[in-house]
C-alpha positions as CSV (number, residue, x, y, z in Angstrom):
1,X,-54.1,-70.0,-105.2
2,X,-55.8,-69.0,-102.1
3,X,-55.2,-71.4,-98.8
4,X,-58.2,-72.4,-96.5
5,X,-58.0,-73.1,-93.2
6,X,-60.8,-75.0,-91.9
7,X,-62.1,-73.7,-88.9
8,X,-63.5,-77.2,-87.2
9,X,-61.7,-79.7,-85.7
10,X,-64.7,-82.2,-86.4
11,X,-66.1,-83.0,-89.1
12,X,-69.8,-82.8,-88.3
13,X,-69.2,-78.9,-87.4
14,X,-68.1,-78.5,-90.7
15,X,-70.6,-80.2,-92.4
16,X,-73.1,-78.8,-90.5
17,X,-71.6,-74.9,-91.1
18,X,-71.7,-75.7,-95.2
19,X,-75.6,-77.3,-95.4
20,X,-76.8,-74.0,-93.4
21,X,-74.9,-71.6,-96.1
22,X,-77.0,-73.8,-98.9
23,X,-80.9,-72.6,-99.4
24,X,-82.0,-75.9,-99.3
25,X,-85.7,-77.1,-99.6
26,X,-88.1,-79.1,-96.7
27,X,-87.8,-82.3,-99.4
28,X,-84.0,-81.8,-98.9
29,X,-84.0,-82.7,-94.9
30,X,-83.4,-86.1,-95.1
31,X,-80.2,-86.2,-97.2
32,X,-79.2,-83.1,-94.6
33,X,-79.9,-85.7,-91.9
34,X,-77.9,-88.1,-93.2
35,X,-75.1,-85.8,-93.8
36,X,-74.9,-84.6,-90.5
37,X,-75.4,-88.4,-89.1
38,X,-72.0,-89.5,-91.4
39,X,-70.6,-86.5,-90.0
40,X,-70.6,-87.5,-86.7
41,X,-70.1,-91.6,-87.3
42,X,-66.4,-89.9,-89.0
43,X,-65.5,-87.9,-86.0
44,X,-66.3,-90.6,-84.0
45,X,-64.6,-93.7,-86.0
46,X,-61.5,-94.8,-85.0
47,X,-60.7,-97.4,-88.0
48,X,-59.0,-96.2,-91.3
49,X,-60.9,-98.1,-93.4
50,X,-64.5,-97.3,-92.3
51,X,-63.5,-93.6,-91.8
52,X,-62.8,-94.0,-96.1
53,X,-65.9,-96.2,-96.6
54,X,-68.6,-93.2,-93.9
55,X,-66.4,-90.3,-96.1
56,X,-67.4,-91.8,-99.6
57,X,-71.2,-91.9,-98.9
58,X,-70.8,-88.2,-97.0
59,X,-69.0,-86.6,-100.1
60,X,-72.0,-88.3,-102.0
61,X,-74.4,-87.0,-100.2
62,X,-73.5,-83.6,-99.9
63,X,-72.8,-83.6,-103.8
64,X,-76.4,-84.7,-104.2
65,X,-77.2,-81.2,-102.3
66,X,-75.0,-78.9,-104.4
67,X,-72.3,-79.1,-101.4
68,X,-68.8,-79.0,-103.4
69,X,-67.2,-77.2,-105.7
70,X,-67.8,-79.9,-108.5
71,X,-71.7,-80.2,-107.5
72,X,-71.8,-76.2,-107.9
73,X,-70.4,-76.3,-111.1
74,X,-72.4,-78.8,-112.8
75,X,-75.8,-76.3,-111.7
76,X,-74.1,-73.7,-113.7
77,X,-76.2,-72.7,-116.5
78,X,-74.1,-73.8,-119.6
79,X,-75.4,-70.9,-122.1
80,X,-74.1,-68.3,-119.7
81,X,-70.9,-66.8,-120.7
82,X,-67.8,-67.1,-118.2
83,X,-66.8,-63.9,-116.3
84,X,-63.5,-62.9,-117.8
85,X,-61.3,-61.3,-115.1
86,X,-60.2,-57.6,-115.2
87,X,-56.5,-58.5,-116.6
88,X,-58.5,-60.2,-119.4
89,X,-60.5,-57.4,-120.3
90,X,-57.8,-55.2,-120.2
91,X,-56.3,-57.3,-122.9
92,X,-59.5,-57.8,-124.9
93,X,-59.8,-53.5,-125.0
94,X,-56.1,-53.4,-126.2
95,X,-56.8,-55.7,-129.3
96,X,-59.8,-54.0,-129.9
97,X,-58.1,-50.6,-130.0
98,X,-55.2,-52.0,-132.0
99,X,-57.8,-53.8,-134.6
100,X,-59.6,-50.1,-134.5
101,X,-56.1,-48.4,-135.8
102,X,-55.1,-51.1,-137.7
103,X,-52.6,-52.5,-136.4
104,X,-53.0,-56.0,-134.7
């Protein structure tokens, strides 16, 4: 499993550096507001318990704009076959050539 480091200290900068990868639309600018606006509220909240409560509706909102891993997924079309890796079709054009001789 690959580790990531997050380069931002803050919480808006890192919000803000993931909307601007996205391609997102004009109608979109409004939930980008408020994403960046519960950015900031976090970085500058000092109580636990709001900090949970502002992180809830910004994980929300940026799921609404295709921001996490678990909003990408779901826009994955469904009929498209996954990508099997190279060690997998490795092993796929073994069994084929053992099926081929005979001998699976």
């Amino acid at each position: 499993m690959t580790e990531h480091t997050c380069r931002h200290e803050d919480v808006h900068g890192a919000v803000k550096d993931a909307l601007d990868a996205l391609d997102l639309d004009d109608e979109d600018q409004a939930a980008v507001a408020l994403a960046l606006r519960l950015g900031s509220a976090i970085d500058a909240e000092e109580n636990g318990r709001t900090v949970a409560e502002l992180a809830g509706k910004l994980l929300s909102t940026l799921e609404s704009l295709g921001a996490t891993p678990a909003a990408r997924k779901a826009v994955l079309p469904r009929s498209a076959p996954a990508e099997r890796s190279a060690a997998q079709r490795a092993k796929d054009e073994l069994k084929e050539r053992r099926t081929a001789r005979g001998g699976a």
